[in-house]
C-alpha positions as CSV (number, residue, x, y, z in Angstrom):
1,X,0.0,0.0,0.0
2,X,3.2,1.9,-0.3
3,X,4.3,3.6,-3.2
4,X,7.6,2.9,-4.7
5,X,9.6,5.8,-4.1
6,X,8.8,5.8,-0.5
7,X,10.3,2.6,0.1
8,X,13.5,4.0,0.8
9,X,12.2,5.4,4.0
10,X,10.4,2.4,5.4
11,X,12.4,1.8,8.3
12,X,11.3,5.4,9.6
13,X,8.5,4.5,9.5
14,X,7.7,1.1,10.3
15,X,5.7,0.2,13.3
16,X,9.0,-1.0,14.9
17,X,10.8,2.2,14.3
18,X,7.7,3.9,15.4
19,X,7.9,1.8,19.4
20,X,11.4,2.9,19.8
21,X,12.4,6.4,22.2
22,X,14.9,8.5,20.7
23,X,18.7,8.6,22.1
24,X,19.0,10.8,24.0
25,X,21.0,14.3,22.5
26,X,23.0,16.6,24.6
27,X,20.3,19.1,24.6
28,X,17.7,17.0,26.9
29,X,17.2,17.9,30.5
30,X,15.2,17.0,32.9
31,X,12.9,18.8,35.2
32,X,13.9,19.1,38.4
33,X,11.6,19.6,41.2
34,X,11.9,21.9,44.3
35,X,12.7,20.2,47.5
36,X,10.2,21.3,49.4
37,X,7.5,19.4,46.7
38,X,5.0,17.5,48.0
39,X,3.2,15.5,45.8
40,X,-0.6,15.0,46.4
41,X,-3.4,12.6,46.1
42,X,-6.1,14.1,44.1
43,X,-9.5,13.1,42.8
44,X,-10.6,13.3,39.5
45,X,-11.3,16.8,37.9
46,X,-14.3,14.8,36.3
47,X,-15.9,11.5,36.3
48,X,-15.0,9.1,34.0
49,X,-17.0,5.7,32.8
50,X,-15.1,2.5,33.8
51,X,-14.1,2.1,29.6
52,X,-13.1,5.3,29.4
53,X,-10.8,4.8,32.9
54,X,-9.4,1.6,31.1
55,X,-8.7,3.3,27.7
56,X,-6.7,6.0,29.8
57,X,-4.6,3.2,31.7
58,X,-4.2,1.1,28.6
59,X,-3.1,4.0,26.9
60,X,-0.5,5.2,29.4
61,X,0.6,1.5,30.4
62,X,1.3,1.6,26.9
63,X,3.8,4.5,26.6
64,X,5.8,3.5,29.9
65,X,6.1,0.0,27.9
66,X,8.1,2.7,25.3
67,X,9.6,4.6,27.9
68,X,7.4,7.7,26.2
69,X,6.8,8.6,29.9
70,X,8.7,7.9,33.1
71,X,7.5,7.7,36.3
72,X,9.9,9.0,38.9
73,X,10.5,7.6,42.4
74,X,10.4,10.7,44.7
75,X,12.3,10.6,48.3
C-alpha cells in the first residue's frame, strides 16, 4: 500500500521504528523539582466511565512499555 519511491524510507516508518524512544542528545534535561514538593493525592477533575478509565490506563501503560513517559521515584 506503499508507493515505490517511498520505500526508501520504510524503516522510519515502520511500526518497529515507530515503538522505539529517541537517544538521548546533549540538549535533553530534565525537570527538576523543588525540594520542598509535596506530591498529592487528588481526585478526579471529572468523572469518567469504567471504559473510558481503562482506555486512559491502557493507553499510558502503553507508553511507559516505550519509555514515552517515566514515572519518577520521589524521596
Amino acid at each position: 500500500m506503499l508507493l515505490q519511491k517511498f520505500y526508501k524510507w520504510i524503516y522510519i516508518f515502520g511500526k518497529k521504528a515507530s515503538e522505539r524512544m529517541l537517544t538521548k542528545k546533549m540538549w535533553d534535561h530534565a525537570i527538576e523539582v523543588k525540594k520542598i514538593f509535596v506530591p498529592s493525592k487528588r481526585k478526579m477533575m471529572y468523572l469518567l466511565l469504567r471504559e473510558e478509565r481503562g482506555k486512559i490506563y491502557e493507553f499510558i501503560n502503553k507508553q511507559l512499555r516505550k519509555e514515552y513517559i517515566r514515572l519518577l521515584k520521589l524521596p
